[in-house]
MIDOSE-1310 file (N, C-alpha, C; in nm, 2 decimals, decimal comma, always signed):
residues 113
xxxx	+0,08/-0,12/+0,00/+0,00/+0,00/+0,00/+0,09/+0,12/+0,00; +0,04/+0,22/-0,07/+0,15/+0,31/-0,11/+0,11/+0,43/+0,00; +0,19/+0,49/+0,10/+0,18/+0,62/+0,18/+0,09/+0,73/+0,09; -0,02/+0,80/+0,13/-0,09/+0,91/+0,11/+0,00/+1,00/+0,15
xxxx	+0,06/+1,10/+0,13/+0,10/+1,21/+0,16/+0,03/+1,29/+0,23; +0,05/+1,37/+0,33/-0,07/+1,52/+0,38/+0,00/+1,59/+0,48; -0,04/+1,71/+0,50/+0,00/+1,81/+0,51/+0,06/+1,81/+0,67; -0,01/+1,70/+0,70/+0,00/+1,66/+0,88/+0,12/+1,55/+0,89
xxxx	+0,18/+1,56/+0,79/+0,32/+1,44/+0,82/+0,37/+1,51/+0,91; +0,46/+1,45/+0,97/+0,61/+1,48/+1,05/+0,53/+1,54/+1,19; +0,63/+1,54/+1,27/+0,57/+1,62/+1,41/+0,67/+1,68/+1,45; +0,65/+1,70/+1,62/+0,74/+1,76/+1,70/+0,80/+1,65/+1,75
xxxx	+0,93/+1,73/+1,82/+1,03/+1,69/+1,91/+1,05/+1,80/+2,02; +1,07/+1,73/+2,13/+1,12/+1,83/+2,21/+1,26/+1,85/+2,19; +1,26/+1,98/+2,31/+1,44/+1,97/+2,29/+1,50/+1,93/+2,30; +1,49/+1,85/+2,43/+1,65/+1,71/+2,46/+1,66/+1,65/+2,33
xxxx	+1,56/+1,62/+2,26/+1,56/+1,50/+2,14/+1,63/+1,58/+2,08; +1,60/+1,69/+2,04/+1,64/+1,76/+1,90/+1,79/+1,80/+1,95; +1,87/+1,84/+2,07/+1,99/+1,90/+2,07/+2,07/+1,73/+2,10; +2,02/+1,67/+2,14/+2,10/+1,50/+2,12/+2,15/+1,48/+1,98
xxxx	+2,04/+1,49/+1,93/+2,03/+1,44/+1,77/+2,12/+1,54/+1,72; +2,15/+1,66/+1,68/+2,26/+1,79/+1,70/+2,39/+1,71/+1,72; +2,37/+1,71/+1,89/+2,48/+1,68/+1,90/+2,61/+1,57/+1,84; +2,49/+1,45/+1,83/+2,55/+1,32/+1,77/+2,63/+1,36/+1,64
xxxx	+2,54/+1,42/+1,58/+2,55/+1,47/+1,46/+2,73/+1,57/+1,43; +2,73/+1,60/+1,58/+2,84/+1,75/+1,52/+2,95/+1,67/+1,60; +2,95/+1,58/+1,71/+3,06/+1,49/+1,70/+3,14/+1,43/+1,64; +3,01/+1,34/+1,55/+3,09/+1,27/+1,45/+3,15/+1,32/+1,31
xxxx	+3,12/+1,48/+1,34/+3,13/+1,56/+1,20/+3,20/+1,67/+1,20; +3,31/+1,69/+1,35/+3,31/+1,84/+1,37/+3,34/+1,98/+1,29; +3,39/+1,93/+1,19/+3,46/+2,02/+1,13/+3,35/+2,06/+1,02; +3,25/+1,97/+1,00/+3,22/+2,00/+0,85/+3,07/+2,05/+0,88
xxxx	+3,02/+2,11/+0,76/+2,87/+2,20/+0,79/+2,78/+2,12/+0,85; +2,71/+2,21/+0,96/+2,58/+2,15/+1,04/+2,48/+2,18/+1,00; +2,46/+2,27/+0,94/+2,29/+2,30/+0,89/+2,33/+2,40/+0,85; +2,19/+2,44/+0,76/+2,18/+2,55/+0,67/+2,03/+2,60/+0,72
xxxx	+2,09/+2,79/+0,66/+1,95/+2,85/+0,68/+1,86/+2,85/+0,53; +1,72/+2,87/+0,54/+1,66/+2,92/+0,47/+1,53/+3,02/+0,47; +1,54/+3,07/+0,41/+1,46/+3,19/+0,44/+1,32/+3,13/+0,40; +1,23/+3,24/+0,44/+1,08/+3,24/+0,43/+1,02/+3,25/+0,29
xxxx	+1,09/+3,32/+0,18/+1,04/+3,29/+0,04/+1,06/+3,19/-0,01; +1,17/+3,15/-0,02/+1,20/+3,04/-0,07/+1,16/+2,91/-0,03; +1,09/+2,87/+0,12/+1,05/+2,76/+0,17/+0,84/+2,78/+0,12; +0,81/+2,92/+0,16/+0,63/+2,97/+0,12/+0,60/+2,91/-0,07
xxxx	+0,73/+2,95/-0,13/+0,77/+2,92/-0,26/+0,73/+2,80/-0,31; +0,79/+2,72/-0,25/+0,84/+2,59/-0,28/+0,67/+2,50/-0,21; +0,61/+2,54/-0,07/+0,52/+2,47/-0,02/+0,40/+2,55/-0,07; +0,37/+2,63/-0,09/+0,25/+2,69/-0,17/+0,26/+2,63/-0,30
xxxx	+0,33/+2,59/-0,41/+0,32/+2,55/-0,52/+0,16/+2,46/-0,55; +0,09/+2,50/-0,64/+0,00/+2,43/-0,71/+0,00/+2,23/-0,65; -0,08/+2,19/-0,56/-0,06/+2,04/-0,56/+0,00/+2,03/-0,44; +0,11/+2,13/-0,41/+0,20/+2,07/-0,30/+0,14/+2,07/-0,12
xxxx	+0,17/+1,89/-0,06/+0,15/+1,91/+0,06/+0,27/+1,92/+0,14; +0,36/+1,93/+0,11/+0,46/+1,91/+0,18/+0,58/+1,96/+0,09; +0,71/+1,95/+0,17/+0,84/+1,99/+0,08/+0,95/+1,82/+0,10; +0,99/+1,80/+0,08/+1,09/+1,71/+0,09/+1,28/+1,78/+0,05
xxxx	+1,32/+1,75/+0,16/+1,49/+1,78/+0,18/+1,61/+1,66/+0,13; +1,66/+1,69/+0,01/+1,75/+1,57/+0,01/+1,88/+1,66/+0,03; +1,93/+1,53/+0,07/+2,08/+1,58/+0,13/+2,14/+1,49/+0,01; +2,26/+1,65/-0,04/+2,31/+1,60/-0,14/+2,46/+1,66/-0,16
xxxx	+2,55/+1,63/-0,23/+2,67/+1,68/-0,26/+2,66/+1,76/-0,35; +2,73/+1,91/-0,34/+2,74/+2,01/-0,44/+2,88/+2,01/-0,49; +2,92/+2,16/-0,62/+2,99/+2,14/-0,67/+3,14/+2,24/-0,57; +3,10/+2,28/-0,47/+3,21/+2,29/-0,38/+3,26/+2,18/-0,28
xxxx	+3,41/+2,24/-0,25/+3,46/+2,15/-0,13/+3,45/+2,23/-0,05; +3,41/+2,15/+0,07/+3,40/+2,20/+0,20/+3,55/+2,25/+0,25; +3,52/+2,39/+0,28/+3,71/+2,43/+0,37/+3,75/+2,41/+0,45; +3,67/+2,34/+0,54/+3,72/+2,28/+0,65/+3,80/+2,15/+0,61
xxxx	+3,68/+2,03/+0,59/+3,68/+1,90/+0,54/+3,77/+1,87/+0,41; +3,78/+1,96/+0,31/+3,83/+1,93/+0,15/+3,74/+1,83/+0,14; +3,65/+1,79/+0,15/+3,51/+1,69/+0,11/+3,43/+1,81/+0,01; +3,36/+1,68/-0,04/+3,23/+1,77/-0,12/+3,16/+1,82/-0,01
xxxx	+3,15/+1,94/+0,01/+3,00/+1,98/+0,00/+2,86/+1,95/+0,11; +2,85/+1,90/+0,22/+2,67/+1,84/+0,20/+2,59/+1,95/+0,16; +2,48/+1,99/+0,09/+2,37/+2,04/+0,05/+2,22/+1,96/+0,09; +2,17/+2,11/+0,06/+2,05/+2,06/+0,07/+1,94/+2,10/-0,02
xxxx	+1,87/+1,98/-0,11/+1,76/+2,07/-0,22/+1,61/+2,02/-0,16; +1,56/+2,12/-0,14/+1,45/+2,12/-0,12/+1,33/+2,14/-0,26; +1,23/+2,04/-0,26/+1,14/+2,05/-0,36/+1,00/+2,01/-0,28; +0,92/+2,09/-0,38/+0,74/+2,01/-0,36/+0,72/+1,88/-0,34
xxxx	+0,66/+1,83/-0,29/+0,58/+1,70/-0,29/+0,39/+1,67/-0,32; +0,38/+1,60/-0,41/+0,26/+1,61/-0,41/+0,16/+1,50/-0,27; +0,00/+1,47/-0,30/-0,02/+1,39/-0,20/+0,03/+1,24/-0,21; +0,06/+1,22/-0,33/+0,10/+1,07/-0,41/+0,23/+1,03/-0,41
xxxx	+0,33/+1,12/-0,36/+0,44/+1,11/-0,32/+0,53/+1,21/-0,43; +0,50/+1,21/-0,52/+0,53/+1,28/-0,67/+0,63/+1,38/-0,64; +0,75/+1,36/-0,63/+0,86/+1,52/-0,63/+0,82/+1,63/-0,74; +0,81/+1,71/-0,73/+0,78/+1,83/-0,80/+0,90/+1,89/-0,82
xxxx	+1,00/+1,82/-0,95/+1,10/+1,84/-1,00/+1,11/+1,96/-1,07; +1,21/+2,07/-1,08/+1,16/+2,23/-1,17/+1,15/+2,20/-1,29; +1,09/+2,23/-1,38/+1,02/+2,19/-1,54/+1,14/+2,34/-1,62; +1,12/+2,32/-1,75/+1,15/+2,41/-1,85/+1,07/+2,56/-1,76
xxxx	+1,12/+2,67/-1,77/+1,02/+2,75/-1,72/+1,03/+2,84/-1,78; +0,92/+2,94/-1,85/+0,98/+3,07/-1,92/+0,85/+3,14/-1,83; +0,81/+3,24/-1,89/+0,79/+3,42/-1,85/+0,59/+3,35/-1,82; +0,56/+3,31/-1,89/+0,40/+3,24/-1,88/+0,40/+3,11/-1,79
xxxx	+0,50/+3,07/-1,79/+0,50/+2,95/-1,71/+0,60/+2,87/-1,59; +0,58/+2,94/-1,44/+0,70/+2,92/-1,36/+0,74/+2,81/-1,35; +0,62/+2,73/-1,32/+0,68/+2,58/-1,30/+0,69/+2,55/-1,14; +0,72/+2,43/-1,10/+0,77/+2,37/-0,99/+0,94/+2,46/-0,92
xxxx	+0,90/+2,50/-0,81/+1,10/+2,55/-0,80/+1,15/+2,41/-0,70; +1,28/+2,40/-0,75/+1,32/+2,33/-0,64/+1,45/+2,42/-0,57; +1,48/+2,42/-0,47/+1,54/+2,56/-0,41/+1,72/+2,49/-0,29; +1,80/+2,57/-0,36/+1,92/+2,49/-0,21/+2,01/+2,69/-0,21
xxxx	+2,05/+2,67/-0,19/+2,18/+2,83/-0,16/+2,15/+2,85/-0,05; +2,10/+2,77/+0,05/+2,12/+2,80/+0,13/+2,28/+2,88/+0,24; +2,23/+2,96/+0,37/+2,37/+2,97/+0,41/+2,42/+2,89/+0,53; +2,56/+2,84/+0,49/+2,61/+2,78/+0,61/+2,65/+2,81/+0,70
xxxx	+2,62/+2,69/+0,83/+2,66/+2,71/+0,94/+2,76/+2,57/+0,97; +2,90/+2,60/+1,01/+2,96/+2,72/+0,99/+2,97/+2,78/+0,88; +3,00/+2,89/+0,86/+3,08/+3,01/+0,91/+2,99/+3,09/+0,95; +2,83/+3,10/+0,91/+2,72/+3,14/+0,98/+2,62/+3,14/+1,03
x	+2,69/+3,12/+1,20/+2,61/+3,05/+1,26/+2,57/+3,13/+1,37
């Protein structure tokens, strides 16, 4: 049976969870980016789209190296999701027709954190 998507996925966490899970995270990684910000257009952007209940985050390698690490990169691209699971990948887009955005530039922390 295939997952319905909606709008009510995902929950909370308290804090201990969420600064554990942080932490674990920046132990085993110290040197290299812990998260990224993004702003309010670009997330309203992406989850307001036509269809979209949700956004989905992949974590992915970009075309820089990290200055700490000399590793690639982690990124993150955020795109639409429909209720069917459907990524809402960005299409051809011209001046009549935006299309799906899928969105990363985010900024790093470190160096701003």
């Amino acid at each position: 049976m295939a997952h319905k998507f909606s709008k009510k996925d995902g929950g909370k966490i308290d804090k201990s969870q969420a600064e554990t899970w942080v932490k674990k995270y920046r132990d085993k990684h110290k040197d290299a980016v812990r998260a990224y910000f993004f702003g309010t257009d670009l997330i309203d952007t992406i989850i307001h789209q036509e269809g979209a209940v949700g956004m989905r985050i992949y974590l992915a390698y970009g075309d820089e190296k990290d200055p700490a690490t000399k590793e690639d990169r982690l990124q993150m691209v955020l795109v639409g999701v429909k209720e069917d699971g459907t990524v809402m990948w960005p299409t051809e887009v011209g001046k009549d027709n935006p299309g799906p955005t899928a969105g990363d530039q985010g900024v790093p922390c470190p160096p701003y954190c």
